[in-house]
N, C-alpha and C positions, 0 to 999 in steps of 0.2 A: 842914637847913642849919645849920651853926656859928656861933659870933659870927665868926671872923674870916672867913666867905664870904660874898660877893656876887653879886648875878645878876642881872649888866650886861650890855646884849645889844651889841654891835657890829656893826656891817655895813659890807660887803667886797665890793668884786668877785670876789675870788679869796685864798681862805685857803690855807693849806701846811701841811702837817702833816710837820715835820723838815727841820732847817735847815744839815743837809749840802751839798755842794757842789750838788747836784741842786736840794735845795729851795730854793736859794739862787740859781740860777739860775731856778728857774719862776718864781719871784717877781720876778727883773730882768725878764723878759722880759714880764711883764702891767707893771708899772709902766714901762716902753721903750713899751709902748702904751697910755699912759695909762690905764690901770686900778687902783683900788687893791688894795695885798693887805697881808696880814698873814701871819706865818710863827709859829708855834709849835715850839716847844723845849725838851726837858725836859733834856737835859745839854748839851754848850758848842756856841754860834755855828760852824759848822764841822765838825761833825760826826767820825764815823769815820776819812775822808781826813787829815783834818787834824790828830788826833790821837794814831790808834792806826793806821792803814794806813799807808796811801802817804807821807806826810810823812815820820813815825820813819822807817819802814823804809829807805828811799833812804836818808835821813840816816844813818843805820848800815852800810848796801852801800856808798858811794860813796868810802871811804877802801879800804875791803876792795878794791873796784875799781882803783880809782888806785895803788895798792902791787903787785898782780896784774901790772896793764899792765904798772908802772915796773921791774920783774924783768926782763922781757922785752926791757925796750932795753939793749942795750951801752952802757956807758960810764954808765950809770943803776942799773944791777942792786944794784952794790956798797954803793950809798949806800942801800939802802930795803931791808938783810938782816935788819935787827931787828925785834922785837913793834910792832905799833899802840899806841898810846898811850889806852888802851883810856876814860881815863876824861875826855880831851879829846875821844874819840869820843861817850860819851855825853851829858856836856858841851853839843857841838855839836846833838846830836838832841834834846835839853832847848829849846835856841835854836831851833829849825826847829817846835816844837810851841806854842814861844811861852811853853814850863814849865807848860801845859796852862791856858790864862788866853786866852779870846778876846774882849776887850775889841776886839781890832784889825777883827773881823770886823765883832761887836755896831758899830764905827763907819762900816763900812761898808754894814750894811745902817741906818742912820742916814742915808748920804749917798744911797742911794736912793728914798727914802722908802717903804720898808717896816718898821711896826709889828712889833717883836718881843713875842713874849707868853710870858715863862719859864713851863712847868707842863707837863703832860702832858696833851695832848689826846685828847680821844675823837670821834668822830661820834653825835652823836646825831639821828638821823633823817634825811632829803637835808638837804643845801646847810647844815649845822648843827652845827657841833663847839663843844664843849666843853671848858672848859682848866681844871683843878684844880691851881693855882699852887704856888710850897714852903711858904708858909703855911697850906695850905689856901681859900685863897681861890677862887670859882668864876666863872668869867666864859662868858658865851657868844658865840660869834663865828658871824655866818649869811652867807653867801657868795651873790652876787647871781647869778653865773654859773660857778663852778667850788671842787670843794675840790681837790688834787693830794696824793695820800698819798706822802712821797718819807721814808719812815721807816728806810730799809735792810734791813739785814740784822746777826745776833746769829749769833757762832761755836758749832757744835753740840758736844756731849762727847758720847763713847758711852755708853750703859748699863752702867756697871759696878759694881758691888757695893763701896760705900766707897770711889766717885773725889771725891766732893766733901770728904773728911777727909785727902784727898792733897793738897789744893789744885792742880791742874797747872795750869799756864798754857793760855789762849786767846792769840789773835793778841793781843791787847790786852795780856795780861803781856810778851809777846814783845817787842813792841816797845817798849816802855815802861821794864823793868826795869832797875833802877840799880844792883844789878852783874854783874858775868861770872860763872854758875855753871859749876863744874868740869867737869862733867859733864853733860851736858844730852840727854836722847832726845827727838825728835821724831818726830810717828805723823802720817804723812801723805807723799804725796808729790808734792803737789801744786803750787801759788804760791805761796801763805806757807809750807808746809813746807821747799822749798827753799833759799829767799833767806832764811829763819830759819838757816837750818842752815850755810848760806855765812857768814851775820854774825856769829852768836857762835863758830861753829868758828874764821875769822879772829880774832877778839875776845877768844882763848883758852879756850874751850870744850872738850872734847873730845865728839863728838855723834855721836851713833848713831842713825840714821834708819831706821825700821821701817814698810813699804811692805805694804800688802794686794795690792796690783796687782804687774804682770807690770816694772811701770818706772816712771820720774818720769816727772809732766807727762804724763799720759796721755790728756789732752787737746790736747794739739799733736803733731808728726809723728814716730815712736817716736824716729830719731834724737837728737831733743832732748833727751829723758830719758835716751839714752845718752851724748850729752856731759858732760853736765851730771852723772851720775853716775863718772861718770870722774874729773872734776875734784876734785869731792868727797871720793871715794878718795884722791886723789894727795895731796889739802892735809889727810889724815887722818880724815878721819871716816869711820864703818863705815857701809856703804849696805846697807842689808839689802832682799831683796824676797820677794813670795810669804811675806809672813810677816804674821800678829793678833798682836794682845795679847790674851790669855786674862783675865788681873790687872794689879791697882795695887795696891800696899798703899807706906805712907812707916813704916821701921822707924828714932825718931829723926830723924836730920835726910836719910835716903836715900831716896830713892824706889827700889822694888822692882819690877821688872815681869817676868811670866812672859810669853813668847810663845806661840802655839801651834809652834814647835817645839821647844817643850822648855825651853830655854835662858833664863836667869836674868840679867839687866841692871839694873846698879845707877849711879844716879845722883842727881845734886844737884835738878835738876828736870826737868819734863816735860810737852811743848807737844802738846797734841792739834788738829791742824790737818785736823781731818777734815769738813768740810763747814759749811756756811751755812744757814741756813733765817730767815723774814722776822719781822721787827717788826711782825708784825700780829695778833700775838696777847691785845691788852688795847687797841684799837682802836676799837670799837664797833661793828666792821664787821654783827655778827649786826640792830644796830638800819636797814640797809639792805638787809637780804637776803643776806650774805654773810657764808662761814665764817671767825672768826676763826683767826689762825692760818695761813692760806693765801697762796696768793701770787695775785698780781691780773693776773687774766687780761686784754689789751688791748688795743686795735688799735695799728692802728701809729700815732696819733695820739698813744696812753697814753691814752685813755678807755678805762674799766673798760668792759667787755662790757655790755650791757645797760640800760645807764646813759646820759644824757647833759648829766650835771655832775660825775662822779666819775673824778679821773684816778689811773692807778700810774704815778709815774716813776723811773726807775733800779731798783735790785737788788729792790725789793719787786716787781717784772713779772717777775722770772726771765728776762728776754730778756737780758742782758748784765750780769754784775757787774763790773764795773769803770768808777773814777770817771770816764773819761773819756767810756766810750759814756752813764752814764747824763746827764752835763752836755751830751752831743748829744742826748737824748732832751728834755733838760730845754727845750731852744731849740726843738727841735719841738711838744713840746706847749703850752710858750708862743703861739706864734704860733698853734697850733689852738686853742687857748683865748681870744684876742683875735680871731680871726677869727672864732669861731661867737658872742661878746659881740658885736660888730660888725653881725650878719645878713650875713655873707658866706653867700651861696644852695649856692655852692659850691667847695667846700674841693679843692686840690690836695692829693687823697689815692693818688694811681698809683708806682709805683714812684722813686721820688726826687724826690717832689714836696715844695714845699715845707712841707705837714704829715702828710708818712712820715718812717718811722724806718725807712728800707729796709737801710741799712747794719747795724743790728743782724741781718738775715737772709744777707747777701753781703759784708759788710767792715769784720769785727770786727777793730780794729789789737790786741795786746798784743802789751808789753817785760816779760822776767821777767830781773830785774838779778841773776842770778849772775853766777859765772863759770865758763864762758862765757856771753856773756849769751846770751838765746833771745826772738827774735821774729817776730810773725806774723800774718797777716793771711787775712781770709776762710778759705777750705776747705782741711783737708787732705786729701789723696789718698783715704782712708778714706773723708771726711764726704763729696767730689763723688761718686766711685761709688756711694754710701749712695742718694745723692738721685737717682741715674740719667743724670748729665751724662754724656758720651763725655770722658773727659779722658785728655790723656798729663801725668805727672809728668817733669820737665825737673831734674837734678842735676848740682850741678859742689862739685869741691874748692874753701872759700875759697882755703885757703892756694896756690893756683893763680895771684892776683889779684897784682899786685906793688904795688897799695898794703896788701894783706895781710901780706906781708914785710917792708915799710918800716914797718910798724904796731908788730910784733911778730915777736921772733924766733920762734924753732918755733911760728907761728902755726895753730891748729886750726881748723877751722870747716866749714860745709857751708851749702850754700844748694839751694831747691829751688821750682819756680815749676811753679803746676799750670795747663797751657792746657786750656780748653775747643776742642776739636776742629772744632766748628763752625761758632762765632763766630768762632774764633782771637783769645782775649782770656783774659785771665787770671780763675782761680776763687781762686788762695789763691797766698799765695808764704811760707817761712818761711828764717830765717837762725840759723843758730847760731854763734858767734864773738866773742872781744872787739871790742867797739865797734860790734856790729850792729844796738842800740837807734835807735841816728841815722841804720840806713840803711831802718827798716821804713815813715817816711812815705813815700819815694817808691814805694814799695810798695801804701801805702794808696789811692793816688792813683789809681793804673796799675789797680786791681781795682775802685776807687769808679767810675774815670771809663770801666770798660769800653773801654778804650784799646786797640786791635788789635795787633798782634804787629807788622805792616808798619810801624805808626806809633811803636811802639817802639825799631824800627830809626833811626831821627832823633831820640831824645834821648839823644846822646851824651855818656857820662860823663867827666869831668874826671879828665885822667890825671897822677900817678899815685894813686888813693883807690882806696879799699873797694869805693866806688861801680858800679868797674870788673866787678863781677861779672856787671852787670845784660848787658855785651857777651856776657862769659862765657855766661851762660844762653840767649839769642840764638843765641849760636851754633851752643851743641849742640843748641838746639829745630831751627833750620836742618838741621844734621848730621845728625839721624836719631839722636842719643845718647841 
C-alpha cells in the first residue's frame, strides 16, 4: 500500500460498478426502495450515452435530418440548398455533451442519494469491490445484498499489422471530433457505421463505406440496408459491399487502405465501426469464479448465472446493446434486487413479469437516424422462421400513405409487420422512411402487449399522418397480400 492509499471499508446495500445510464438507474431504483447504494466510476458521470454515443451522435444527425426533410417540401426546398454550417453543428453537439464535463449528472446523483466514488473498481471476492481512486488512493466498498456490473462495452479494431501508428478513429473519435475530415472511410456497416457516414458525408466529408457483408444493417430486414444504401449513394458517398480491408498504413497525413479486391483508397481518416466487446476485462471477475473478459451470462432478472448477489446490466449481458433496453433492464433488476433484499419468497419471474426482462427476447424497439430513417422492433422475417414460429410477412409501400406525401415529396419508404399465424398478433414490425422513428412506439406496444390483429382493427389512426400505414398493413394482412 502507498502513502497516498487507504483502506476504508464501506458498506452498502447495493454497489454499481459504471455509472452510465444503466448503472445510473440500478442505483435510482434500490434507493426508490430504500436501499443504500453507491456507484463507482472511473471516467465521467453518464457514461458512453452521454458522451460518445447517442448524445453526439443525434446531435450531429439531427440538422443532417431537418435539411433532408426541408428539401423535400415545396415552397421550403429553395431556402435550405446550401452547406450545413458545419461548425455551429459541432458547436451544438459540444452543448448536447455538456463539452464532456458531468458535473450536471454528478448533481444528480447527489439529489438521490447515491455516493459516487471516482477510481476504478474491481471485485474482490462476493459482495466486495474495490476502488483504486486518481490519486492512488484505495477504498473498499462491501455490498449487503447486491453488486450490479453495468460497465458497457469498448469498440473492437481488427488485427492489423501497424493500425495503432494510423491512429483510426472508434465510435468515440467519430463522434467527438472537432473538425470535418475531407475524406473519411468507414469499415462497417452496421449502426454507427452508417449514421457516421450520413453525418459527416452531410458535414462535408466525402466517405466511402467498405462492407464485409452482403448489405447495411444486417441485422434488420435486408430492405433496410437497401434504402439506406441508396440514400447514401445519391447524397455521394461510395457504398461499397462484399469487400475487407487487407491494410492500413498513414503515408504523411493520408491514410492508405488496401481492400481485398484490389483497390487503393486514400483518405484524411478512418472509422472502424466493426464490433463491441465488454468492459470486463480488468474487473476482477477471475476473483469470483469468472472469466475476465467475457460477457455475463444472466437471467432475465440480470443476476449472473450461478450467483445470487452478482448482477450484469445492459451491453456487458450481451442481451441488448442499446441504452434504452439496457435502462429497461436497469428498472427490472432494480426491483429484483429490492425484492430479494426484502425476503420477497417469490419473485414474478414468468414472462413479463415484473422481474423479467422479457422484451429483450420479443420486443427489442431500435431508431437508426439516417436518412431514411430505419426502425424496428422485435423479429424480423428471417429471426421468426429461425425460431419456428408459423408467420406471414405483411408489406405495403409507405409512400402509399397520404400523410406520407403531405410529409414529403417523392417520399420513399417501406413498412413491413410480421404476424404470427396462430396467435394472430404481431412478431416484429419494421419501417424504413423519413420520420418513421416516431412511428416505431406504437409498434413497440402492438408486439409488447401481444395485441391481436382483430383488436388492432379499433385503433384507428388519425388521418391524415404516417400513422396511416398501420390501416395500410391491416389491410393487406385481410387481403391475402
Amino acid at each position: 500500500m502507498t502513502d497516498t492509499e487507504t483502506d476504508e471499508t464501506h458498506v452498502y446495500d447495493v454497489v454499481v460498478l459504471g455509472a452510465g445510464p444503466v448503472g445510473e438507474n440500478v442505483a435510482d431504483r434500490a434507493r426508490a426502495a430504500g436501499l443504500s447504494a453507491a456507484i463507482v466510476e472511473s471516467e465521467l458521470v453518464g457514461g458512453e450515452c452521454s458522451y460518445w454515443a447517442c448524445m453526439p451522435s443525434k446531435a450531429l444527425l439531427r440538422p443532417v435530418i431537418a435539411r433532408a426533410d426541408a428539401r423535400r417540401v415545396p415552397g421550403l426546398r429553395q431556402a435550405v440548398q446550401g452547406p450545413l454550417d458545419a461548425a455551429a453543428v459541432l458547436a451544438h453537439r459540444d452543448y448536447f455533451t455538456s463539452h464532456w464535463k458531468d458535473d450536471g449528472q454528478v448533481q444528480w446523483l447527489e439529489g438521490v442519494g447515491v455516493d459516487l466514488y471516482r477510481g476504478h473498481g474491481r471485485l474482490d471476492g462476493p459482495r466486495r469491490v474495490t476502488v483504486e481512486g486518481p490519486g492512488g488512493e484505495r477504498q473498499v466498498l462491501t455490498a449487503r445484498h447486491a453488486v450490479a456490473v453495468s460497465t458497457g462495452t469498448r469498440a473492437v479494431l481488427p488485427d492489423l499489422p501497424g493500425l495503432a501508428e494510423v491512429k483510426p478513429w472508434t465510435s468515440r473519435e467519430a463522434t467527438g471530433a472537432q473538425a470535418v475530415p475531407g475524406r473519411l472511410v468507414v469499415v462497417g456497416g452496421g449502426v454507427v457505421g452508417v449514421e457516421m457516414a450520413t453525418a459527416w458525408q452531410a458535414l462535408g466529408s466525402q466517405v466511402t463505406v467498405l462492407v464485409r457483408g452482403k448489405g447495411l444493417l444486417p441485422r434488420m430486414e435486408p430492405f433496410a440496408g437497401e434504402l439506406v444504401a441508396e440514400a447514401l449513394t445519391e447524397a455521394g458517398a461510395d457504398v461499397r459491399t462484399g469487400v475487407s480491408v487487407e491494410s492500413v498504413t498513414r503515408e504523411g497525413t493520408t491514410v492508405v487502405v488496401t481492400t481485398s479486391t484490389g483497390d487503393r483508397v486514400e483518405a484524411d481518416e478512418i472509422l472502424f465501426a466493426t464490433g463491441r466487446a465488454p468492459r470486463t476485462d480488468d474487473l476482477g471477475l477471475e476473483t469470483v469464479g469468472l472469466t475476465p473478459g467475457s460477457w455475463l451470462e444472466v437471467d432475465d432478472s440480470c443476476r449472473v448465472t450461478g450467483s445470487d448477489w452478482l448482477y450484469g446490466v445492459g451491453d456487458v449481458n450481451h442481451r441488448a446493446l442499446l441504452t434504452h433496453q439496457g435502462k429497461y433492464q436497469a428498472r427490472i433488476a432494480g426491483a429484483a434486487i429490492a425484492a430479494r433484499a426484502a425476503g420477497v419468497p417469490l419473485l414474478e419471474t414468468d414472462a413479463w413479469g415484473a422481474h423479467s426482462a422479457t422484451a429483450d427476447h420479443a420486443a427489442v424497439p431500435q431508431v437508426v437516424f439516417t436518412d431514411p430513417e430505419a426502425a424496428a422492433v422485435g423479429l424480423s422475417l428471417a429471426e421468426a422462421e429461425q425460431a419456428g414460429h408459423r408467420v406471414r410477412a405483411v408489406d405495403v409501400d409507405l409512400a402509399t400513405v397520404a400523410g406520407a406525401g403531405l410529409y414529403a415529396d417523392g417520399y420513399r419508404g417501406r413498412a413491413r409487420m410480421i404476424v404470427d399465424l396462430d396467435s394472430e398478433t404481431l412478431r416484429g414490425v419494421t419501417f424504413v422512411g423519413p420520420g418513421v422513428g416516431e412511428l416505431i412506439h406504437s409498434a413497440t406496444i402492438a408486439v409488447a402487449g401481444e395485441v391481436p390483429v382483430n383488436r388492432l382493427w379499433h385503433a384507428v389512426p388519425s388521418y391524415p399522418t404516417v400513422s396511416e400505414v398501420w390501416l395500410r398493413l391491416l389491410e393487406a394482412y385481410r387481403d391475402g397480400k
